[in-house]
C-alpha positions in Angstrom: 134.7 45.8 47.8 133.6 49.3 49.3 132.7 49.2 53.0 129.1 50.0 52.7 129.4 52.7 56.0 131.7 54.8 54.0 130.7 58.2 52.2 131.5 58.2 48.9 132.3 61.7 47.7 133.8 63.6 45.3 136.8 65.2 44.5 135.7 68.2 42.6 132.9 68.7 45.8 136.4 70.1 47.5 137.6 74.0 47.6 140.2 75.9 49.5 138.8 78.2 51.7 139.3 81.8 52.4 140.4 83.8 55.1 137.2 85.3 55.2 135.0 82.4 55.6 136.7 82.0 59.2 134.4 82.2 62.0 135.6 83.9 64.9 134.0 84.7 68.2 131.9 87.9 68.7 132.0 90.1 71.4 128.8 90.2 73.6 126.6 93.4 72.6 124.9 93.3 76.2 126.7 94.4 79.2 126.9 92.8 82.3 124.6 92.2 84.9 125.1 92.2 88.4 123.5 89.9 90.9 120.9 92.8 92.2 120.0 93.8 88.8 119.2 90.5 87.5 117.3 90.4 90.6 115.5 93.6 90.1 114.6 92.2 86.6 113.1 88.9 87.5 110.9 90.4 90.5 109.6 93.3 88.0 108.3 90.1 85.9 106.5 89.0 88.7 103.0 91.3 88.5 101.6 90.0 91.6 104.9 90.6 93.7 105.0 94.5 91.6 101.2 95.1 92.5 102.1 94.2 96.0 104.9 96.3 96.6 103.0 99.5 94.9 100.0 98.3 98.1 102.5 98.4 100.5 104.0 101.4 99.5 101.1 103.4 99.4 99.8 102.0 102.8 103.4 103.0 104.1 102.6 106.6 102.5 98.8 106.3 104.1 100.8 105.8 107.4 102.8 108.6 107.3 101.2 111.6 105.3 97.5 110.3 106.7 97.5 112.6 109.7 98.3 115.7 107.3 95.0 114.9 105.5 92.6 115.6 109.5 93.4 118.2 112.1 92.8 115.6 114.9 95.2 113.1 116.9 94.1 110.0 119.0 94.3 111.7 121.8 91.2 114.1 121.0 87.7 113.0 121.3 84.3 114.6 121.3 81.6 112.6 122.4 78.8 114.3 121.3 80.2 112.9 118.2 80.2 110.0 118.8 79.4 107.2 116.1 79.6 109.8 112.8 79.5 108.4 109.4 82.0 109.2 107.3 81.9 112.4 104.8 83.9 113.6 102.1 82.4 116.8 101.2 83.3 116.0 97.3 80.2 113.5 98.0 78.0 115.8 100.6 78.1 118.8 97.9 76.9 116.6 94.8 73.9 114.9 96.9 75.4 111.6 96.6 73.7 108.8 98.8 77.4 107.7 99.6 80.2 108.7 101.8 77.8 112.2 102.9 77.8 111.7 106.7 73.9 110.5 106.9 73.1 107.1 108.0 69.9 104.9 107.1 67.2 104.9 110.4 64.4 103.3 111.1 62.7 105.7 114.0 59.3 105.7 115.8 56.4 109.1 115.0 58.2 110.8 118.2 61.8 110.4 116.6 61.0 111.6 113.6 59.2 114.6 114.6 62.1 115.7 116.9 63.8 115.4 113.7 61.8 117.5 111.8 61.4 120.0 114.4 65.4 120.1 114.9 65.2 120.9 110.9 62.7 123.5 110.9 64.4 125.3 113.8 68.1 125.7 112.6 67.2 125.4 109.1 70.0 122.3 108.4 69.2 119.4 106.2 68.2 116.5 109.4 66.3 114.2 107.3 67.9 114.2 103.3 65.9 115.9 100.9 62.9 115.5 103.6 62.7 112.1 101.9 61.3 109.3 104.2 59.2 105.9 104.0 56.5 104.6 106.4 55.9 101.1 107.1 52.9 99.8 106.6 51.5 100.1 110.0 52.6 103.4 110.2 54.8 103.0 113.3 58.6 103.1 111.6 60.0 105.9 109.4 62.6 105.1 107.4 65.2 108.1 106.3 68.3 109.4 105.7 69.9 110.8 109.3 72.5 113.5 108.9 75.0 112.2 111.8 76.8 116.1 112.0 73.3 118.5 112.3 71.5 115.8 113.9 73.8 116.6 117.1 71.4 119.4 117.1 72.0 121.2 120.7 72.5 118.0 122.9 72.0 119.3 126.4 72.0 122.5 128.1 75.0 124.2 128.4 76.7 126.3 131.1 79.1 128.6 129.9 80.6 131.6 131.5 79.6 135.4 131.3 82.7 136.2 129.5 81.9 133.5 126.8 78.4 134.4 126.9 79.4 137.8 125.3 82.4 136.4 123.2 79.9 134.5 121.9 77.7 137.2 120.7 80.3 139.5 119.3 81.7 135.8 117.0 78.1 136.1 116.1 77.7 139.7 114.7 81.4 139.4 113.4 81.0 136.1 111.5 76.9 135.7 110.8 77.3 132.2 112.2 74.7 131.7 114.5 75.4 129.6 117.5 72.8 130.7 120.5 69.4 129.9 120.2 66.4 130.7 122.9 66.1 128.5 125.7 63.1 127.3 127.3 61.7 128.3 130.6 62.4 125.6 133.3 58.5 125.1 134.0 57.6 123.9 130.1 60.7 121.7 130.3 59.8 118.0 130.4 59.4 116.2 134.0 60.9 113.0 132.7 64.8 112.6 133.9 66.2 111.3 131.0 64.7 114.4 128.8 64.4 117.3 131.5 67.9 118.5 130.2 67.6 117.7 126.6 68.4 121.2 124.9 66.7 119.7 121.2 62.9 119.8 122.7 62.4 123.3 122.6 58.8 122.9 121.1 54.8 121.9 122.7 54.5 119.1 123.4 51.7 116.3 123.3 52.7 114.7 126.7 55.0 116.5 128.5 55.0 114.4 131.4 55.6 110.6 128.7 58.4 109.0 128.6 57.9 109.7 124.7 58.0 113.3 124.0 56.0 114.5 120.4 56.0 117.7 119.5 52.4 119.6 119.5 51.6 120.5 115.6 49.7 123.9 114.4 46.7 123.5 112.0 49.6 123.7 109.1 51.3 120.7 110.3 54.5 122.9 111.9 56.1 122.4 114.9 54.5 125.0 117.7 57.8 126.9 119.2 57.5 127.0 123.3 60.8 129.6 123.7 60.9 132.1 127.0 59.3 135.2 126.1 60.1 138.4 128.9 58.3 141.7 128.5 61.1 144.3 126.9 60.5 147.1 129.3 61.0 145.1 132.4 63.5 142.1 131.6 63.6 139.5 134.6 66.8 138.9 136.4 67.3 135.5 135.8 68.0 136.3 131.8 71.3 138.2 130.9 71.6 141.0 128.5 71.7 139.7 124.7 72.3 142.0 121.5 73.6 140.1 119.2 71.4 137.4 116.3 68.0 136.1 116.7 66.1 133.7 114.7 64.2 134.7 112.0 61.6 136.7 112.3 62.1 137.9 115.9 62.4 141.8 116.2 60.3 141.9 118.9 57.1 140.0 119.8 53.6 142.0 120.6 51.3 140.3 122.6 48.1 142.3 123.8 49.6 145.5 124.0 53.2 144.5 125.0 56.6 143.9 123.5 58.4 140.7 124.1 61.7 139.1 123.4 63.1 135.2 123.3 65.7 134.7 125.7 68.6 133.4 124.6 69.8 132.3 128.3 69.5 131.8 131.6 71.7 133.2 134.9 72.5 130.0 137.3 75.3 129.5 139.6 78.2 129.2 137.9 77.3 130.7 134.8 74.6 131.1 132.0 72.6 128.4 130.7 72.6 128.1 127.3 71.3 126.1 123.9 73.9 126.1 122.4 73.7 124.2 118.7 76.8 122.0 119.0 77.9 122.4 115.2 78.4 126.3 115.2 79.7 125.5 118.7 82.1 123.3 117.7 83.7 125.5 114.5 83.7 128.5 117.3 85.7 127.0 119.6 88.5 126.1 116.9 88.1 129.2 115.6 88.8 131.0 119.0 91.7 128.3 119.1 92.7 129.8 116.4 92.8 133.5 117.3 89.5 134.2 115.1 91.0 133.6 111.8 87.9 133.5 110.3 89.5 132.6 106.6 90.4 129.3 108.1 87.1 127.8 109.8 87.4 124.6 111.1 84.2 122.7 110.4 83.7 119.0 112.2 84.8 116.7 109.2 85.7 112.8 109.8 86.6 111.4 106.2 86.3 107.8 108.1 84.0 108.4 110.8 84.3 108.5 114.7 84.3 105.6 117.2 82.4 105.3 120.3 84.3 107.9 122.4 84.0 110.2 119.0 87.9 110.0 118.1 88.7 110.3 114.4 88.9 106.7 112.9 91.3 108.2 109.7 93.9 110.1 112.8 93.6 106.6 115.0 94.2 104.2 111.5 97.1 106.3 110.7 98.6 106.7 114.3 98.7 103.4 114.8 99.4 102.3 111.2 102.2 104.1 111.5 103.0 103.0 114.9 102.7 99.1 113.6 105.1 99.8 110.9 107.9 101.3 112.5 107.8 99.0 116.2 107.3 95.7 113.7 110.3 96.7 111.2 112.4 97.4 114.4 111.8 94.1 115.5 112.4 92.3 112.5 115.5 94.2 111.5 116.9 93.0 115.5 115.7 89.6 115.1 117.0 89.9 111.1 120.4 90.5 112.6 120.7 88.2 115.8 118.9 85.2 113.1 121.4 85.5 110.7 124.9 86.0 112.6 123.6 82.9 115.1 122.6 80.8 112.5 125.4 81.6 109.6 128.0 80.6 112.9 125.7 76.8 113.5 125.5 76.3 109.8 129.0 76.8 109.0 130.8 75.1 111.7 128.5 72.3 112.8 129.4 69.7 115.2 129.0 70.1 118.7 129.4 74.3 118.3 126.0 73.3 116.3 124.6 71.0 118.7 125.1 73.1 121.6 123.3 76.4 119.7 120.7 74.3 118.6 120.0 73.0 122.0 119.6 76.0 123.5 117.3 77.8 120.7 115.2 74.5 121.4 114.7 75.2 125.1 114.1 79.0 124.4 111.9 78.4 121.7 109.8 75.9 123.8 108.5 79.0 126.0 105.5 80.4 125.0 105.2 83.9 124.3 101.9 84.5 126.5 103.9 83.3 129.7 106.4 85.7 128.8 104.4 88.7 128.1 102.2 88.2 131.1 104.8 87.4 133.7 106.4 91.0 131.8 102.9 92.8 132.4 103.0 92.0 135.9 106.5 93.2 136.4 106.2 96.5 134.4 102.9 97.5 135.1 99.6 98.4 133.3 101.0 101.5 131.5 101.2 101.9 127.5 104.0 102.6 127.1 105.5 99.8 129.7 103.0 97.5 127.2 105.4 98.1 124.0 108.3 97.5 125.9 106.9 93.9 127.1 105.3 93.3 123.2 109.4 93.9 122.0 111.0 91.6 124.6 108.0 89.2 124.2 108.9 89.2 120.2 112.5 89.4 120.2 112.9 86.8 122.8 111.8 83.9 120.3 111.2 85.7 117.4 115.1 85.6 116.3 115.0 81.5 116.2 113.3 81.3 112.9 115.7 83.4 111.3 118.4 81.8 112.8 117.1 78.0 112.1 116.6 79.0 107.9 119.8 80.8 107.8 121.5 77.7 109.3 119.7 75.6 106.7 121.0 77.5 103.7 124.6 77.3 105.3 124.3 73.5 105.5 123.2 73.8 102.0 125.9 75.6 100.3 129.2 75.1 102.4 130.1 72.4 100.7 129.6 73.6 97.2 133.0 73.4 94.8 133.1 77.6 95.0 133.3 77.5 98.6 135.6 74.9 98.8 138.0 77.1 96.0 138.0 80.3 98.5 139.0 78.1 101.1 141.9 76.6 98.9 142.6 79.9 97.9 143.1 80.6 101.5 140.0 83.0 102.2 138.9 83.3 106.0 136.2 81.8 107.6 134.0 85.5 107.6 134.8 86.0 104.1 133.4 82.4 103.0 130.0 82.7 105.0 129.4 86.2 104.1 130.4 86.9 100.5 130.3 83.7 99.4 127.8 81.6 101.4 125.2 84.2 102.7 124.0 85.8 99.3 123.2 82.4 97.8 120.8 81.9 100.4 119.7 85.7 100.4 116.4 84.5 98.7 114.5 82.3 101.4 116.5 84.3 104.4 114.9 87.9 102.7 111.6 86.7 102.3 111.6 85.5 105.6 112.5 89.3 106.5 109.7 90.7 104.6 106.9 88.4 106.0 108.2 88.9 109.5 107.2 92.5 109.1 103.1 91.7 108.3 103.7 88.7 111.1 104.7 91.1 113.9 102.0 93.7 113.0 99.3 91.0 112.9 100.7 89.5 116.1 100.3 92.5 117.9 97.0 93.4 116.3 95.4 90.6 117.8 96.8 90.9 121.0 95.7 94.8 120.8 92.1 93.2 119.9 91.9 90.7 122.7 92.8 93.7 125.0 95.9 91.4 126.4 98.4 94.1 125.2 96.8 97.9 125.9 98.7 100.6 123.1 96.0 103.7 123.9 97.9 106.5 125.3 98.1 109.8 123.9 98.6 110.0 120.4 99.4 106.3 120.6 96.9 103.8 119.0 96.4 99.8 117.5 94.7 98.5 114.5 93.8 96.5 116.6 92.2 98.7 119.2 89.9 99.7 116.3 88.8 96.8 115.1 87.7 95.4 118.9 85.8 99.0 119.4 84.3 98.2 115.9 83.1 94.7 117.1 80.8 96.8 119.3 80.3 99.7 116.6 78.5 96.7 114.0 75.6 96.3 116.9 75.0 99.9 116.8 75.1 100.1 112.9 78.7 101.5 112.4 80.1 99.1 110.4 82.4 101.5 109.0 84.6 101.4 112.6 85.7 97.8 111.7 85.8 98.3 108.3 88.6 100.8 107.9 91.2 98.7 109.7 90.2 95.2 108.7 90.5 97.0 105.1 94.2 97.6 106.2 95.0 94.5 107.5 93.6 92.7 105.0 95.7 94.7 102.2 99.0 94.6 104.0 98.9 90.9 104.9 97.7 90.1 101.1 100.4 92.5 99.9 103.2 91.3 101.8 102.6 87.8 101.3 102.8 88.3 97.1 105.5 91.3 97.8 107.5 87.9 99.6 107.5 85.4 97.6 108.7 88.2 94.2 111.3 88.5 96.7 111.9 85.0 96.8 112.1 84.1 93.2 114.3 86.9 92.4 117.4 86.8 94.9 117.4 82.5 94.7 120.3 82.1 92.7 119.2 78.8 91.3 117.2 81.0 89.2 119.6 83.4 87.9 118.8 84.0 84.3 116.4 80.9 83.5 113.4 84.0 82.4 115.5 85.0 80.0 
């Protein structure tokens, strides 16, 4: 009887094969890949970790090519510009409400009249479109404040004779008007905190207030209050002057006589001038440089200004570019000491181990603040002595971390069967723990790197900000600098101080962290080819 497991089949179901119908292996049609190209290939899968590393290389870029893009350095400042919006003139020339260099006010009848009368004296655009609200009661005037024009003259300026009539010739050369007639000292305001304020050159209401409003005509204009001398007899006091005056002055005649506005005044030391601070300002770079007139430099500040009036785009980029460079040099020394401490505890062990990892415990127990103060008071308040103490301060621990995951991944792998071949095969101890050892635990000890870099920056950012660590010296600036002086900017509505470098903090930490962890998944070897 059959066994009922068994197959029954036929005879005739049977063939001789052919030499054909063998199956032989085929040769692979891809070509190898090497460790850092499969690497390269998983982290371009990774769209957060690719988006990360295009931010970081364009804030790189932003640190290094920003300064080409603003003729001004941290170390210059202009006070009388003090708190400008940003402009891009792309924006200013198409009337856009946005990035143009005005700011929103909300100013009393007085304020808004001094406004107006700066406008109708130089002509510039003080209020936007002359476009303004009134509250209800009729005490607040809401418009849009040019933050360049509405400089206007600031105070009276003393300037020499020399520049008085270099002054007048870059007038009739260029057309650019930059004197304007001064008032006589006698219809100047009595009040101290106005008597020397250049913008009231008008009548006024209440000369004697504390709140000085312009006196209007019958039309509603502002009434002009300018020193008038007789032509034929000039006085003393008032320096000769040939050169432009406002419209519609070619000589005044009053009962009989001819006068002219004058456009200063003699005083020791000099002549006093209104001078209006804009065509003042492009002047003096354009004497700077050597009256190329082709290549006027016009106040511009694509970010804005700070309280002192530096550029906020030189100061972002200064010290962007100062935060890359002092955090990667850190990182790269710490890198280095990590790895070659830890790689030797990891690998050997025993009491080599316990004794190193004793002694990073007791270093790693002292904070950093008692380090860098007691490194302060040794080196002194200077800058530049302050980066010195911020490198020691972060080297000094900042290594042990490295050191403690580089030792992890040795305990990890040293025992693995392809380390314990190279040592049968009689390979040396360097050999094992860096060819063989060290790249399989490339991925956590390289993202490690790469967030050390964002770690150091923001460490030193908010020591910058607490003022504990001082980096303003020259053309030395912080990120962090910036956003403490925009802490105070927000009160005085110049939000866009902080903005600017919170915007780059925020986009390089974000950046970093994603650029990380792509780093991550694509050097662990325990991942090696399980996308594809």
């Amino acid at each position: 009887m059959a066994n009922s497991n068994e197959i029954y089949i036929p005879a005739e179901k049977f063939r001789f094969t052919n030499r054909n119908d063998l199956q032989h292996d085929s040769k692979f049609s891809t070509k190898p890949v090497s460790y850092f190209q499969g690497a390269f290939r998983r982290f371009s899968k990774n769209k957060g970790a690719v988006v990360g590393g295009i931010v970081i290389c364009f804030l790189v870029i932003f640190a290094l090519l920003g300064p080409l893009f603003t003729p001004y350095t941290p170390a210059e400042y202009d006070q009388m510009y003090a708190y400008v919006s940003p402009r891009l003139n792309l924006f200013y020339e198409s009337g856009l409400d946005f990035w143009d260099g005005y700011k929103v006010v909300e100013n009393s009848y007085s304020l808004f009249l001094k406004d107006r009368a700066l406008a109708q004296e130089t002509g510039r655009e003080i209020i936007k479109r002359n476009e303004y609200e009134v509250s209800e009661d009729g005490s607040t005037y809401t418009y849009r404040y040019d933050t360049y024009f509405g400089v206007g003259f600031g105070k009276y300026k003393t300037i020499s004779p020399e520049e008085f009539l270099d002054i007048q010739r870059y007038q009739n050369e260029t057309g650019r008007q930059v004197l304007y007639p001064t008032v006589m000292v006698s219809k100047r305001p009595t009040v101290e905190k106005n008597k020397y304020d250049a913008n009231i050159y008008y009548v006024m209401v209440n000369p004697n207030g504390s709140k000085i409003t312009p006196k209007l005509d019958l039309n509603g204009n502002i009434i002009p209050n300018y020193w008038k001398y007789e032509a034929d007899s000039p006085s003393p006091l008032i320096p000769e002057y040939n050169s432009l005056r406002i419209e519609g002055e070619d000589g005044i005649w009053e009962n009989g006589k001819q006068y002219y506005y004058a456009y200063g005044r003699k005083i020791d030391g000099g002549i006093e001038v209104r001078a209006e601070y804009y065509e003042y300002y492009i002047y003096e770079h354009t004497q700077k440089a050597k009256y190329d007139y082709d290549d006027v430099t016009e106040p511009l500040f694509i970010f804005g200004t700070t309280n002192t009036g530096k550029d906020i785009l030189a100061c972002l980029s200064y010290g962007a570019r100062f935060s890359f460079i002092f955090a990667t040099v850190v990182a790269v020394t710490n890198f280095i000491v990590g790895v070659i401490w830890g790689s030797i505890a990891g690998y050997f062990g025993g009491k080599i181990d316990l004794a190193m990892e004793r002694f990073t415990e007791i270093l790693g127990a002292v904070p950093s603040m008692i380090i860098i103060s007691l490194l302060k008071y040794h080196m002194g308040p200077s800058p530049h002595a302050h980066m010195l103490v911020l490198f020691i301060a972060f080297f000094a621990t900042g290594w042990i971390g490295m050191a403690g995951r580089t030792r992890m991944q040795f305990y990890r792998f040293k025992n693995q069967e392809y380390v314990l071949a190279a040592r049968t095969l009689g390979a040396r101890d360097a050999r094992i723990m860096f060819k063989h050892i060290f790249p399989n635990g490339l991925g956590t000890i390289v993202t490690s790197f790469a967030l050390a870099i964002p770690s150091m920056i923001y460490s030193e950012t908010s020591l910058s900000y607490l003022e504990i660590i001082n980096l303003e010296a020259g053309s030395i600036t912080s990120v962090g600098t910036l956003i403490a002086q925009g802490k105070d900017a927000i009160v005085n509505h110049a939000s866009y101080v902080a903005l600017f470098p919170c915007l780059f903090l925020t986009l390089m930490m974000l950046s970093f962290n994603l650029f990380g962890n792509g780093l991550r998944d694509a050097f662990n070897p325990s991942l090696r080819g399980s996308e594809d």
